[in-house]
N, C-alpha and C positions, 0 to 999 in steps of 0.2 A: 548605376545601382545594380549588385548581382543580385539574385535571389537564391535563397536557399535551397541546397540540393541534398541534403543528409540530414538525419535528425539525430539525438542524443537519447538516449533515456538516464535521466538525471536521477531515476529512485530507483531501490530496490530494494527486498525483502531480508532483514538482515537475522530472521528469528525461525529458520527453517530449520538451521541448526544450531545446538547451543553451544555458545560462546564457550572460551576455554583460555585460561592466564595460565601462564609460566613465569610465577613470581622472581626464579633466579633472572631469566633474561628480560624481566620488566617487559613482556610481550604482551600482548589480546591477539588474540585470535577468531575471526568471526567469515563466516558465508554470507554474501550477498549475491543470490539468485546462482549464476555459473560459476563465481570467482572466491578466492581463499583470500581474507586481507590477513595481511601482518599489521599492526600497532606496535609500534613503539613508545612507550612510554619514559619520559615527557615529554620528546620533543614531536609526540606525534606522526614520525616518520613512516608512512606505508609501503609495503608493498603489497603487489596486487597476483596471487600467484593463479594461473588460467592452464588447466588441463583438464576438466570436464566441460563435457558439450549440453547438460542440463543441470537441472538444477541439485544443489548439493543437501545433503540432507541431512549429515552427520561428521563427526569433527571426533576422533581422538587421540592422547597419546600413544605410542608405541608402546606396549604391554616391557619392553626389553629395553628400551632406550627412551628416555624423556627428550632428546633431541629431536625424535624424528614425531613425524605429524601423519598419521592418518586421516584421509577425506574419503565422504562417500558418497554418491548421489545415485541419482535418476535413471543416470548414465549407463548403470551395470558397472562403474567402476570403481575402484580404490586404488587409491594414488597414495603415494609415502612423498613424504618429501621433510626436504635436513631445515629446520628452524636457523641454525645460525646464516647459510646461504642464502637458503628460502628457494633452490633446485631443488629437480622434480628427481626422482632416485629411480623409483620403477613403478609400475605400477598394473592391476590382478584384473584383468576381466570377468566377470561374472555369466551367468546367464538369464540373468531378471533384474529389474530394477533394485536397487536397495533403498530401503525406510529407516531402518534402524542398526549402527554398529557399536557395539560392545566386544571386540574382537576374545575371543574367537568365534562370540555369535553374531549372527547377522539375520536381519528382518528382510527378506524380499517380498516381491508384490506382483502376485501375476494375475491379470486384468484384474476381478473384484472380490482377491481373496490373497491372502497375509500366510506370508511360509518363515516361520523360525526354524534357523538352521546351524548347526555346530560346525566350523572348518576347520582344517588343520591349517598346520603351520604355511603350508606353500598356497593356500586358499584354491585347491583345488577338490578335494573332496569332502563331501556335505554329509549329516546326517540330521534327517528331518525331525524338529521335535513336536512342532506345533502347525495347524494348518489352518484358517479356519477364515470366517467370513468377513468378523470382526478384524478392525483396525489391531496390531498387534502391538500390544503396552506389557513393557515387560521391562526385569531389573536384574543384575545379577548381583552376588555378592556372597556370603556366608565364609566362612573359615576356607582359605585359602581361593576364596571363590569358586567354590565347589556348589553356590544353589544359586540356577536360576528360575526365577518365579514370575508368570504373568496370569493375566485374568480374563475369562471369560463369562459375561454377564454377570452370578452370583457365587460365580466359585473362583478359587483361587487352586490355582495348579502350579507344582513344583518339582520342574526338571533337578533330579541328583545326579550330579553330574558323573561319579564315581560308578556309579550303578546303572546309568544309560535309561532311565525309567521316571515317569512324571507320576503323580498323585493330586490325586484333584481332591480339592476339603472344600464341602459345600457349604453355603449358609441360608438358611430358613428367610423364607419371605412370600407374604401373601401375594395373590395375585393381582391386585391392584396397588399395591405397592411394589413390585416385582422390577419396572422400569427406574425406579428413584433407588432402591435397593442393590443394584447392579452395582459396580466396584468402576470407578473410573480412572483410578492410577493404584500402583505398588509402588513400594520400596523394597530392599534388602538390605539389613545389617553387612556392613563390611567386615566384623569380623567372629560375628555370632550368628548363630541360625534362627533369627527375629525376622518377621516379615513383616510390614503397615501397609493396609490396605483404605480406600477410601470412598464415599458412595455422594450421591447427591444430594442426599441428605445432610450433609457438611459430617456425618459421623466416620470415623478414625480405628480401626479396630488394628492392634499388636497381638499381632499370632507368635507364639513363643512355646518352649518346649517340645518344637517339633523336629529334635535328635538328643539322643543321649550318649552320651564319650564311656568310650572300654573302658576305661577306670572305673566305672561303679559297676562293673557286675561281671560276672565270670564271663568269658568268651562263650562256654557250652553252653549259659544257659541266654544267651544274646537272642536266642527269637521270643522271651517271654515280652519283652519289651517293646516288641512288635506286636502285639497280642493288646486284642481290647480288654483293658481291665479296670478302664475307669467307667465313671459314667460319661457317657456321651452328651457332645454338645448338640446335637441335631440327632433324627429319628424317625424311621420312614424310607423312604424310597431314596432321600438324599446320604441314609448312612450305608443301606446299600450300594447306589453308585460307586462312593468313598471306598469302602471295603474291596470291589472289585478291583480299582486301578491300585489300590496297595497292597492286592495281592500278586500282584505282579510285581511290587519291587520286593516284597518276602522270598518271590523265586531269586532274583536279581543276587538277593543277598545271600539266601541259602548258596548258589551256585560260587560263586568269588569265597565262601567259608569252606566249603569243602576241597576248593582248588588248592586252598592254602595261603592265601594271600591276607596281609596284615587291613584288617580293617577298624579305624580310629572312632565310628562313630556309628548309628544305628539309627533312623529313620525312626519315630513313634509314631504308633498308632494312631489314626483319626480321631479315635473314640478316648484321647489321654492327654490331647495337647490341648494347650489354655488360650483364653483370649481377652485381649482388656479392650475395651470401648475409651476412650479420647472424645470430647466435642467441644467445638468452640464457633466454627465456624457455619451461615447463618443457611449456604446455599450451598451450592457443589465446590466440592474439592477437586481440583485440576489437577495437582501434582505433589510431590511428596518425596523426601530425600534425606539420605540420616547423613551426620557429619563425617570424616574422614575418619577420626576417632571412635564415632560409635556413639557417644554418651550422649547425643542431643538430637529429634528429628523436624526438620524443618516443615509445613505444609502451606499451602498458598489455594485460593480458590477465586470466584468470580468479583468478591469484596474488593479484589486489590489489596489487599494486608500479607502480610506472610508473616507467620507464627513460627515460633522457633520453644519447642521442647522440650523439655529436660526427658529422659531417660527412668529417671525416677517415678517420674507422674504417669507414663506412657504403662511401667509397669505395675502400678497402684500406688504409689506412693503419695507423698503431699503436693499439691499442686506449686508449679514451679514455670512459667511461662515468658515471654519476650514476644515485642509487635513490633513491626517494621508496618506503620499503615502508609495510606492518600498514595500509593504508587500508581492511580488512575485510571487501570486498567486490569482486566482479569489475567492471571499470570497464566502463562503455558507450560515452564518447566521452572525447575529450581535443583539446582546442581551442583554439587560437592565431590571431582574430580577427584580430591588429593592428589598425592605424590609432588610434581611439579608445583602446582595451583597451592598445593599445600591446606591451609583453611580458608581460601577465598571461595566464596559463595556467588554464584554466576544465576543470573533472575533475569529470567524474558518474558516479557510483555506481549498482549494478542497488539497492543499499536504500533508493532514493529518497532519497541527500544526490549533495549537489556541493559541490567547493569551487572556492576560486578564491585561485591561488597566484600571485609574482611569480616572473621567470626567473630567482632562485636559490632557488624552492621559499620562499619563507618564508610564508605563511597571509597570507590578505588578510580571507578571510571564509569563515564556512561556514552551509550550511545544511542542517538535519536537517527532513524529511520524517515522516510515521508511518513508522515504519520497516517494510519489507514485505520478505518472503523472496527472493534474489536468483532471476532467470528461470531461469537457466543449473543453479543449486543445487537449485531445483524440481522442474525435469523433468528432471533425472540420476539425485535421489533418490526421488524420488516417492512422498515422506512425506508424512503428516499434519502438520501444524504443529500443537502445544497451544496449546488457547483458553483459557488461563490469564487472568483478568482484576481485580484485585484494587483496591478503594476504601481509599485512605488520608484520610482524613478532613483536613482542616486545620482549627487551634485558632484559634477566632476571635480577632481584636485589640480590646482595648479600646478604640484609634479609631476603627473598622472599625463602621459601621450595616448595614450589607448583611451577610450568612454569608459566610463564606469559600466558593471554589470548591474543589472535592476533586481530588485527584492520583490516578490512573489509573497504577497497573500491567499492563506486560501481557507475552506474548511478543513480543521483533523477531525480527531474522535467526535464525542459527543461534548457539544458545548465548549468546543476549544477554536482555536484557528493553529496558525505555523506559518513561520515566517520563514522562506527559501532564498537562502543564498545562492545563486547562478556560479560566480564567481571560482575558479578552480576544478580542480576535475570531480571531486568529490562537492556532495549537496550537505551546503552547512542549516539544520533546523532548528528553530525556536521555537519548542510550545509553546501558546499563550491561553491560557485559562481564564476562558471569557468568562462562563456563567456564574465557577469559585464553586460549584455540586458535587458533593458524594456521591457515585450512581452505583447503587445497592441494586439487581435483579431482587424483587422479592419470589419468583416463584419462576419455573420455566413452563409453565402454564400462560399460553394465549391470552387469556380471559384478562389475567394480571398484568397488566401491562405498567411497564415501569416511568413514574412523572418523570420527565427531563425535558429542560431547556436545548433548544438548538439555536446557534445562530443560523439566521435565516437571511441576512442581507447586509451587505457590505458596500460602503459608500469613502469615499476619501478624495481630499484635493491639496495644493500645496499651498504655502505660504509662503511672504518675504519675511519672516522671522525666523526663515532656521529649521523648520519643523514641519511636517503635514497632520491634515488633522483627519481621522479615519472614526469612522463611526460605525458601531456591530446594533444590528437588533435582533434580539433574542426571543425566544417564544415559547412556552408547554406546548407538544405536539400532538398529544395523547387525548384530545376533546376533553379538557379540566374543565371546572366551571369559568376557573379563575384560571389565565393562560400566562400569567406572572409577565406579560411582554414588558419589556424596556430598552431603552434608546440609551449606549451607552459613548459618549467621547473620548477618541482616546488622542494623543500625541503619539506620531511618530518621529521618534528622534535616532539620528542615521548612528550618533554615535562615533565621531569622526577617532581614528588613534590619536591621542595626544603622545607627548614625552616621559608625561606622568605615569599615566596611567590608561592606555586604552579599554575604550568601551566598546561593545557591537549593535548593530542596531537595536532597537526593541521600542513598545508600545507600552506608554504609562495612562494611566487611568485618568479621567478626569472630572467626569460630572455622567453621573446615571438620573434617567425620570423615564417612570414606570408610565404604562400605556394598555395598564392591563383595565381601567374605569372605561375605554372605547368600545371596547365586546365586539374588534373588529379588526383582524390583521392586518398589518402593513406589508404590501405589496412593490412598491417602490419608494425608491429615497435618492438625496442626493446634493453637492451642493453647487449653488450656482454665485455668479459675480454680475450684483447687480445694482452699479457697480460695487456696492458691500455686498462681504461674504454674506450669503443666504444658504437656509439647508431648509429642504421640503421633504413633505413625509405624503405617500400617497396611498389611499386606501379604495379596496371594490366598492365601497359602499357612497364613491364620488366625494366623498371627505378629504380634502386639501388644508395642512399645517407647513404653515414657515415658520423656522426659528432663527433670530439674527442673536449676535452677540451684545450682551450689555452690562455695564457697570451694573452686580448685586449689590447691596451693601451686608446680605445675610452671609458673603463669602468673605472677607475679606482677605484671605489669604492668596485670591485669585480675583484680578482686578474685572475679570469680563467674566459673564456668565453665559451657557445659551438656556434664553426665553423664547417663549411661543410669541411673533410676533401678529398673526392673523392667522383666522380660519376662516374656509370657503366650505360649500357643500357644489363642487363642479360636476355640469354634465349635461346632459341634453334632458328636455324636460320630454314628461311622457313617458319614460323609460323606468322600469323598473328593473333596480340593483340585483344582483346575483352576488350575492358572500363568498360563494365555493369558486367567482370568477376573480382570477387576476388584474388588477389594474396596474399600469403603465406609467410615466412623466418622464420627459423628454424634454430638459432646456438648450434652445437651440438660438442662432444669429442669422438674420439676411446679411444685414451690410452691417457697415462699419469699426471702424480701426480697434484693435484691441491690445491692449497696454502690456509690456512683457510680463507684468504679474496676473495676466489672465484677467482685468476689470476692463466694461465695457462702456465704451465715452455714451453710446447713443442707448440710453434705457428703455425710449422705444422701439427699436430692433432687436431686443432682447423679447422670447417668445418662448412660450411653456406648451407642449402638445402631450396630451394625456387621452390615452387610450383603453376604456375599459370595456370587453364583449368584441361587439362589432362596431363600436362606436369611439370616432377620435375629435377632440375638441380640440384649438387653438384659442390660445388665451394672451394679453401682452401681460407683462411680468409688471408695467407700472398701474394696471388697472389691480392685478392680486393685491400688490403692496398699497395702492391708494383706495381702493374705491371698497364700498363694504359689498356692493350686489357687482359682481366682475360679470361681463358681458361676452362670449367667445367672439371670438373673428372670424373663425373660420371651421364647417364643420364636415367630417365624411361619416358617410353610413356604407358599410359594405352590401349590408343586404339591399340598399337599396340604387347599389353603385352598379359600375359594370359587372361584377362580380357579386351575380345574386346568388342563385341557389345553388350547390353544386351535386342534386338531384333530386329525385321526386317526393323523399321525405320531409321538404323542406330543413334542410341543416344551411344554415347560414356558416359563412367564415367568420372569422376572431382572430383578434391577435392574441398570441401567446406568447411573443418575445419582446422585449423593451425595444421601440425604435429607436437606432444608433446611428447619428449622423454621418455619413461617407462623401469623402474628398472625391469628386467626378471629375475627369477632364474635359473639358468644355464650358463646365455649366457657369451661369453667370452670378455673377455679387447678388443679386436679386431674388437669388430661389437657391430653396436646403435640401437636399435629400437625404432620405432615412431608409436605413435597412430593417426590414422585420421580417416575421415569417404570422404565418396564417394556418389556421387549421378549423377542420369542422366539428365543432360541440351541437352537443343535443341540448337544445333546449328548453323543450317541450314542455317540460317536466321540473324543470329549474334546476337541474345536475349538468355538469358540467364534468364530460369522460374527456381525456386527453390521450392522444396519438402521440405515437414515438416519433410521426415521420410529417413535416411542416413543410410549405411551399413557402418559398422564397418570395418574398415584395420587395417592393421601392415606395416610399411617399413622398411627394414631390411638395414642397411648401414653397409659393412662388408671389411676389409682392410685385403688383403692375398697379403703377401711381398710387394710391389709398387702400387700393384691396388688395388683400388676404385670399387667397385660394389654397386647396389641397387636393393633391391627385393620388389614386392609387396607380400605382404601376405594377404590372405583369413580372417575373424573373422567371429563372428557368424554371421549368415545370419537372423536366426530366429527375430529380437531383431529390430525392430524399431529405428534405435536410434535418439535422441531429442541433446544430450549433452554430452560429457565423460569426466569425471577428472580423470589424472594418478599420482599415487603418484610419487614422485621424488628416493628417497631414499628405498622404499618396495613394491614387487611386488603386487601391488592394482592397483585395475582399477572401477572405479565408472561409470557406462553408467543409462544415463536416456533416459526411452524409450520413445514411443509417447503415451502407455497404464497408462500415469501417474506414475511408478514406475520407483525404483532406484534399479540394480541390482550390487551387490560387486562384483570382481570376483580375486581372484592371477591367475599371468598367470607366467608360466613357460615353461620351453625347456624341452620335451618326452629325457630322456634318451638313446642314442645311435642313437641321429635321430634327425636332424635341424628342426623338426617341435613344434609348436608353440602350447603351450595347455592353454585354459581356465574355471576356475574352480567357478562354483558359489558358493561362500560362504552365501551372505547376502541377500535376497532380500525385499526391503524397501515398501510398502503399496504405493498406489497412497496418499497423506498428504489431506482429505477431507477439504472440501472447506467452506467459509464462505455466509451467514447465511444459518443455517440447514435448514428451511426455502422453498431457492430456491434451496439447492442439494436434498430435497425429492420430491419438486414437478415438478423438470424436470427430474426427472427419468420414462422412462414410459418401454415399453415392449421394442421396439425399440432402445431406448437412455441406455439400466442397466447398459449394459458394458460400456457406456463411459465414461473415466474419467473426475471428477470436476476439477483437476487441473493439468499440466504438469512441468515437469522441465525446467528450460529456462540456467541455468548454475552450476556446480558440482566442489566443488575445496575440498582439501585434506588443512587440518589447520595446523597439525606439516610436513613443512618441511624442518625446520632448523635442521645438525645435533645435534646441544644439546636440541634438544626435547626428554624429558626423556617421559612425556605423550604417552598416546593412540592414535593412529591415530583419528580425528575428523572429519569429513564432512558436509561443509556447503554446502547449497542448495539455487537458486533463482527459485521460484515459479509464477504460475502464475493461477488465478482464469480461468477457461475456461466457466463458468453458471453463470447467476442469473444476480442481480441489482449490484453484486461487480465484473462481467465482466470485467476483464483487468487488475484488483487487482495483487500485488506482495507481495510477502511475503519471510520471511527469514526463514528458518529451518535450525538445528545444530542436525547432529545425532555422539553421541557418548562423550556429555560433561557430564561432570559429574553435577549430579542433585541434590548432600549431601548440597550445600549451596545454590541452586537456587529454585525458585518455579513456574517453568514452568505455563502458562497459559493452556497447552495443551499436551498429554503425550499419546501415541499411542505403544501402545506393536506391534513386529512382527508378522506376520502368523507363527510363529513354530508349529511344532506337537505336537498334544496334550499329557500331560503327563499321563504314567497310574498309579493309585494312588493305592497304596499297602493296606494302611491305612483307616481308617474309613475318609468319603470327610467330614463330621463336624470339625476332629480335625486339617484339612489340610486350615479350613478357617480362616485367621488371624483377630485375636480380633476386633474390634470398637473402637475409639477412644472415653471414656465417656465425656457424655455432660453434662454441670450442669440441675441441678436441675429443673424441672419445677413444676407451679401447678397443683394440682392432681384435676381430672375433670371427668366426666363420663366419657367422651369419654377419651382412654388412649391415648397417643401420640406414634406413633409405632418405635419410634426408644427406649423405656423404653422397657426392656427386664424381662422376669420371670426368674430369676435365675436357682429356682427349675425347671423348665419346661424346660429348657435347658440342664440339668443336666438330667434329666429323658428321655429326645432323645437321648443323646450321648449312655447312655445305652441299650437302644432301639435298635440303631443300630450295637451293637454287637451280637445280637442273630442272628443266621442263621434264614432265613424264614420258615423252614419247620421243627424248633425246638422251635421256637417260644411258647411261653403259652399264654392263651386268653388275647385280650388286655385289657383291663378292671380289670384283674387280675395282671398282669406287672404293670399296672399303678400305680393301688393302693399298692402293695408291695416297686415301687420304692418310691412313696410318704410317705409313712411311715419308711422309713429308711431314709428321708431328716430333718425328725419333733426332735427338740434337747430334748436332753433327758438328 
């Protein structure tokens, strides 16, 4: 058995930049975190193009050539590179990070303030237009792309490009509406001088008439028209603002008119341009985009809808509208490239998908990301997400020499899950739409907090029919009266390729009951072989339900139903329930044989231990299913255990992780060990506060002649723990601590002595965080040690006995710094790398090796590059042969036998010259 020494990260963020199609070469084009994908469509083909060292932020075409590809990130860089090849051409150093390209503008970002800046053609000199604190949202476009326009708070400002000069046109707004009033995206007309601006209020306002073209008016008399002569839309202190910055483009213009120079168009007055109002949408508008054309403008908000405009209605006309709804999530951009792209419509998503639609909305393509909590839905709600994360094993093929790779359940957004394909280099995902919810923000106001269901727990086991059965339960999180909970069954079915017709895996629905008449959540679940399939539901309030399967007759379209077979009320008496406490169950075996479909011959060896507070009970599973008052076997009190008080306030321990059976070497058929962890709640007061950081246990469940015993056991103390995965079948124990790392460990029974030993084998690197970016510059003296990112859950991949493979360990991540704060990510240590191409590949801290041999001939080759042209300056990856050749020998001589260098040199060089 090796263990894993590298891990993978199998997600990443595909909506940092927006996507871009090249309809002639059936291409997509997208950024995932450091890397450029190529898509080919149909047959899917990638390539994966890698020359920034962070994250990439912006994607477009060549203003001069639709073959070539501008990228731009983090990095300070912009790379070109040839779309038919997919090499890298050249590429522009900056001196600040870049956010935003629209070549020839560019967004840079220095520490916590946003610089708009024009470059020329060689991208080496700048002219500043915009500075400012605010995030920089801006558009370019108008007649020949001559206006760029971005916005700060309630004004909209408009660089001419012609005349080097911005004008800011304010808009009225009281002071307590002043923050929902503020402008959160622009657009620009592509080929008119229209601007759409957008607030959180879902309102839409078309700013229009702001130039008028030489044809209507004499040249001499061209500054009247700059001149306020209308009434004004605003008045006060915001049309004076206005007036100052316009009268600096009045000089701008007078100056270029008296030079002599042909000028096509004339800037209008503040106080003369019109503005139409648009509303449709219920909350904040995200984003906004007019078509290639002109005549249509798209806008999208937190709804998940994206409306599409006519032109007509935008400038008063009769209304004239189009819905693209249920895209699930609040959009981030919506983009209408043209040229190449043509009329395709490119839409990203806060859950890490985008798609990309034609202009009558029909799907071109899509793509799903790991799916991650939307930003907007995070910090409204400022919930925990459940780290639900469940392995479905896949049945290996009799074609198939290698194991199958296993399917990954877990949570996505809200009220969803997603199903991960490991399988290939790229992560194949499945949204699955558990709850079937519209999730409408009604306000971004605290107070209002939005009803939605989350799943909250995840249960699944296999069957000999073909199938696994997986069960979600869902819950209102928001304190409703009514918390809508329900128990939903579903089938998983693998979906094997047929000849016909291949299918992929997926989860079909099968039988939902509601659990919201309890007024009391369920805290564990699960099912057991006893020896019929059994599923228990476990609740804080010592509330114990099994549901077995059984012929309905109210189904008949489905020959077994699940029923409630019995209820308990389990627990120690004398003890009063805590609701805000989690409770535990745990079916476990001493002895006896157990049949390859998982059923156990001896029903009394079959044992349920359930744990709620500081309190664990032992139950046999034939007294739950026979008897109506069940009797425990066996019971522990921590506070009254070795493990009383752990200070003067009186806090007792608790469990707070479900005890998880672990494989020990040593122990005997007769006794089970469980892994949990422990931590101290207040209980004084009936509130139950939870710690981020858990001491590790052991329970020892141990059968000598008739009785039943239970031990607490000690683990390490030292070790922070965040998460632990125990393997099933081999003594492994995966713990993530709160320092960011993952330590392995075998644990074994000391020889001649019931004591419990743990041995680190592996320890895993805290997995660094995304964009490098924000993990270098919130490192200070203070902050070195802490980690970028923690574990949130650790599971073991082979646990099937016909896993012939390595043990594997997947990981769920969590960004703890930066702008990707609350980010999740996937990690896989120990797959094999021979046919994958990891995005990301972290060797262990091992000791270093000492090298016998000369460290030149210890360094493995370069992969050669072709050919370049030969230039003064030499390209440092072309190497001197001979010069290479003449070190290696070099470094054989001892130092202090050494002959002059000058003398070496030239003796080796003349024994390189052919003769």
């Amino acid at each position: 058995m090796s263990l894993p020494t590298r891990f993978i990260r199998k997600s990443a963020v595909v909506t940092n930049a927006t996507p871009l199609y090249h309809k002639e070469l059936n291409l997509v084009i997208y950024a995932a975190d450091k890397l450029v994908v190529l898509l080919t469509r149909p047959t899917l083909e990638t390539r994966k193009l890698q020359a920034h060292s962070d994250t990439v932020c912006a994607l477009q075409f060549h203003p001069n050539d639709s073959l070539i590809l501008l990228s731009a990130g983090l990095d300070k860089r912009i790379v070109e590179w040839s779309l038919p090849s997919g090499q890298k051409l050249r590429h522009h150093c900056l001196k600040l990070p870049i956010r935003f390209l629209a070549a020839p503008f560019v967004a840079l970002e220095k520490k916590s303030r946003y610089i708009l800046c024009q470059y020329d053609e060689q991208w080496e000199n700048a002219y500043e237009i915009f500075n400012s604190k605010n995030l920089v949202r801006c558009a370019i476009g108008g007649r020949d792309g001559q206006l760029t326009a971005y916005i700060q708070e309630t004004k909209l400002c408009l660089y001419w490009q012609k005349f080097r000069t911005s004008v800011c046109y304010p808009l009225t707004a009281s002071t307590s509406n002043r923050s929902r009033k503020s402008f959160t995206c622009v657009a620009v007309h592509p080929t008119e001088f229209i601007v759409a601006t957008a607030n959180s209020f879902g309102e839409i306002f078309v700013w229009y008439n702001l130039a008028s073209a030489t044809a209507n008016f004499d040249h001499e008399n061209h500054l009247d028209v700059m001149n306020g002569l209308g009434d004004s839309l605003e008045c006060g202190e915001l049309m004076e603002e206005a007036e100052t910055s316009f009268e600096r483009l009045r000089q701008a213009v007078r100056t270029l008119v008296d030079s002599g120079k042909l000028i096509d168009y004339y800037p209008v007055h503040p106080a003369s341009i019109k503005r139409n109002l648009v509303h449709w949408h219920s909350t904040e508008v995200t984003t906004l985009a007019f078509t290639p054309t002109g005549s249509h403008l798209l806008s999208g908000g937190l709804e998940g809808v994206l409306v599409k405009w006519d032109m007509t209605e935008c400038l008063g006309g009769p209304q004239h509208r189009r819905f693209l709804p249920h895209l699930g999530s609040p959009l981030v951009q919506v983009n209408c490239p043209g040229g190449p792209a043509e009329d395709a419509i490119v839409v990203t998503l806060e859950h890490n998908t985008f798609h990309i639609l034609s202009g009558a909305f029909e799907p071109i393509y899509t793509h799903t990301g790991f799916v991650e909590m939307p930003r907007h839905w995070l910090n409204q709600l400022a919930n925990e997400v459940p780290t639900n994360m469940v392995i479905l094993p896949k049945q290996p093929q009799p074609t198939c020499l290698q194991p199958a790779d296993n399917m990954i359940l877990t949570n996505g957004a809200m009220g969803s899950l997603q199903l991960l394909d490991l399988s290939g280099s790229d992560m194949n995902v499945t949204k699955i739409d558990v709850t079937r919810q519209t999730i409408v923000p009604r306000d971004k106001d605290r107070k209002l907090l939005v009803a939605f269901s989350e799943v909250m727990l995840l249960a699944h086991t296999p069957t000999a029919n073909g199938f696994h059965w997986v069960v979600t339960y869902e819950q209102v999180k928001t304190g409703q009266m009514d918390d809508e909970a329900r128990l939903t069954w579903w089938k998983y079915l693998e979906g094997l390729p047929s000849s016909e017709k291949p299918q992929s895996p997926r989860l079909e629905p099968v039988q939902t009951t509601s659990l919201s008449h309890l007024n009391c959540p369920v805290t564990d679940m699960d099912f057991v072989w006893t020896p019929e399939l059994r599923f228990y539901v476990m609740m804080p309030d010592h509330r114990f339900f099994i549901y077995h399967l059984q012929s309905d007759p109210a189904y008949p379209a489905d020959p077994q139903h699940w029923t409630i077979l019995t209820s308990h009320l389990l627990g120690p008496e004398n003890v009063k329930s805590n609701p805000l406490a989690r409770g535990f169950s745990t079916s476990i075996r001493i002895a006896g044989e157990t049949a390859a479909d998982g059923t156990a011959h001896n029903m009394e060896r079959q044992l349920q231990l359930n744990t709620v507070e500081s309190h664990a009970t032992l139950y046999r599973w034939s007294d739950l299913v026979d008897k109506t008052f069940p009797w425990p076997i066996a019971e522990l009190n921590l506070v009254h255990s070795g493990k009383t008080m752990t200070n003067k306030l009186g806090i007792p321990d608790c469990f707070v992780s479900k005890p998880t059976p672990q494989h020990i070497d040593g122990a005997s058929t007769h006794e089970q060990y469980l892994v949990t962890c422990t931590s101290a709640h207040h209980l004084g007061d009936g509130s139950a506060k939870k710690s981020d950081q858990f001491q590790l246990c052991f329970v020892r469940v141990s059968l000598e002649k008739d009785d039943y015993s239970m031990e607490l056991i000690s683990g390490t103390s030292d070790i922070p723990v965040r998460c632990v995965g125990a393997h099933h079948r081999q003594p492994l124990l995966c713990v993530g601590s709160a320092n960011g790392e993952a330590i392995l460990f075998t644990t074994s029974i000391v020889k001649g002595s019931r004591r419990l030993q743990m041995d680190p084998v592996r320890t895993f690197p805290d997995v660094p965080s995304h964009p490098l970016l924000d993990r270098t510059s919130s490192r200070s003296d203070k902050t070195s040690q802490k980690p970028t990112t923690c574990f949130l859950a650790l599971e073991f991949v082979n646990h099937s006995p016909s896993s012939q493979g390595d043990p594997a360990i997947v990981g769920l991540i969590e960004t703890l710094v930066g702008r990707e704060r609350g980010r999740r990510d996937l990690v896989v240590y120990g797959l094999s790398t021979a046919t994958r191409q990891p995005t990301e590949q972290l060797e262990l801290l091992l000791p270093p090796k000492t090298h016998k041999e000369n460290l030149l001939k210890s360094v493995s080759r370069r992969q050669q590059r072709p050919d370049q042209p030969i230039s003064r300056k030499r390209p440092a990856d072309v190497s001197d042969k001979q010069f290479e050749n003449a070190l290696r020998q070099v470094s054989q001589y001892p130092v202090h036998t050494a002959p002059a260098p000058e003398q070496l040199l030239r003796q080796l060089m003349e024994m390189e010259k052919p003769t």
